[in-house]
C-alpha angles and dihedrals in degrees: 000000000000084000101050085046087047097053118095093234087067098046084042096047097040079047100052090040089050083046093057091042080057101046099050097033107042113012098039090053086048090053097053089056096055089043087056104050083050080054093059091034081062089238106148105170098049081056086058095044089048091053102051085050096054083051090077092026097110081043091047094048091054088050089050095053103047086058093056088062090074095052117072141290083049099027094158126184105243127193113247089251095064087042096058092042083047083047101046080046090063107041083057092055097047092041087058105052092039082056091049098044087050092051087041088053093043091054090039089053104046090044097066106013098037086034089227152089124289119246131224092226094073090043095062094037081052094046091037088056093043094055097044091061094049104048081058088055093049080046086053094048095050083045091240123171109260095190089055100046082054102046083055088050097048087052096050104030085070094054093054090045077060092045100044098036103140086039094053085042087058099043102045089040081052088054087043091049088045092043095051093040086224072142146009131173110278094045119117110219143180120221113205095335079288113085133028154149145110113333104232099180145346119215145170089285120026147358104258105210129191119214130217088250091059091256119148110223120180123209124187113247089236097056089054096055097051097049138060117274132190111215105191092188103047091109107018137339087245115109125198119196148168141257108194105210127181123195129188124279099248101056128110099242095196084062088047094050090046092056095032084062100048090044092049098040087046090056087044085053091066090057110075087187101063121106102264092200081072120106107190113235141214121204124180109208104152149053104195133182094288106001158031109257129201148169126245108210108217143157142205132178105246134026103246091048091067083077092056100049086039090065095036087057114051087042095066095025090061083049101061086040086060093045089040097050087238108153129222101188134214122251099280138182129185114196126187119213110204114214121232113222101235098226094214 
């Protein structure tokens, strides 16, 4: 029994059990607290960031423990053996939460300084780095030729690009689009005049987008990089769009314009949001079959909201026509029939 107590595979074995009692019991519980005074701080990536921590927490608390075995009062005298599997314990650990506070850094950064949201793409290249150094450094601990280990990379690295040829073309199409900020998360976009919506994320692999009908489209990153694409928030969130109007012939169009432009900078008064450097405009373009048609310049400050001033507006624009005795006609055709004289 002395014996079994006296071997390094007891003490190792009582000492990781009593780490993960630790670490569930005492540092994951530590951990939610923080986590909830970040929630009512209104910090939501340091939530993030707490969340992926107290996923390793019952992990971290074993680690932390067997190093404590080589400090006094323990101080025992491990095999090597038991010292490189402390050591590879360790670089994992450390390699995890570098990964994570530079992920943490990166989110914090590009919401206040980028003004967006962060993508997952960056996530996965800044893990995928991290990892990679420190599975040198745990190459480096078991004494492990590096040049071979890359020699064997480089060799069968080219045979996955072969293999993973469309995958490889979407993300490195995905780390062109967020290079170039073409897009970010946040923008509201438009594919081929035939999807769009908000772009919620941008991954390895596709373009998440989020319709005005709450509906989730994903778009591979690829695609995205060979067609045309809108960004209506490239240079400011700001839109400016049309209304096409036709009055009858017979109206007096200064005194439509006159009115066009009250009715349409009383609706934009409504709107607080609104750029208030911005002067609605009429512009006549067209005579068409039975009226005089023309465009209403006006803006909003996001996308979705056009619908809604759009509605606002020719609601209340048909309604001083009315008052005025401005005419919108109907869609009307005269047509002349030409007798022919019957000779007999």
């Amino acid at each position: 029994m002395d014996k079994i107590i006296d071997s390094e595979w007891f003490v190792m074995s009582v000492t990781i059990l009593i780490g993960l009692t630790i670490g569930f019991l005492v540092i994951r519980p530590i951990l939610k607290i923080i986590k909830k005074k970040a929630v009512k701080r209104e910090l939501p990536y340091l939530v993030h960031f707490l969340n992926t921590l107290s996923k390793i927490s019952v992990v971290f608390g074993a680690v932390l423990l067997l190093n404590l075995l080589g400090f006094y009062p323990f101080d025992l005298s491990l095999k090597e053996s038991f010292q490189t599997t402390l050591k590879i314990l360790n670089a994992l650990i450390v390699t995890f939460l570098f990964a994570e506070i530079l992920v943490f850094i990166y989110d914090k950064y590009s919401n206040k300084k980028m003004d967006n949201k962060a993508s997952s793409l960056f996530h996965i290249i800044i893990r995928v780095l991290v990892y990679f150094a420190g599975g040198i450094a745990i190459s480096s601990i078991l004494n492990y030729d590096i040049k071979a280990m890359l020699t064997a990379m480089g060799v069968g690295g080219l045979a996955i690009a072969l293999a993973l040829q469309e995958t490889l073309s979407n993300l490195f199409a995905g780390m062109q689009i967020l290079a170039s900020k073409q897009l970010k998360p946040g923008d509201y976009v438009k594919i081929e005049d035939a999807v769009e919506g908000y772009v919620l994320d941008i991954n390895w692999r596709n373009t998440t987008l989020r319709t005005l009908f709450e509906n989730v489209i994903i778009v591979p990153n690829s695609k995205i990089s060979k067609t045309i694409t809108t960004n209506y928030f490239t240079l400011q969130k700001n839109l400016y769009f049309q209304v096409p109007v036709g009055v009858h012939y017979h109206s007096n169009l200064e005194h439509v314009e006159k009115v066009t432009l009250e009715v349409a900078q009383e609706v934009l008064s409504q709107y607080p949001d609104v750029p208030k450097n911005f002067t609605p405009r009429v512009r006549f373009y067209e005579f068409a079959d039975s009226s005089i048609n023309f465009k209403v310049w006006m803006a909003t400050d996001l996308y979705e909201n056009q619908f809604l001033i759009r509605h606002h507006f020719i609601k209340s624009l048909q309604a001083r026509y009315n008052k005025e005795g401005i005419v919108i006609p109907f869609p009307i055709r005269t047509l002349y029939i030409e007798k022919e004289e019957n000779d007999n």
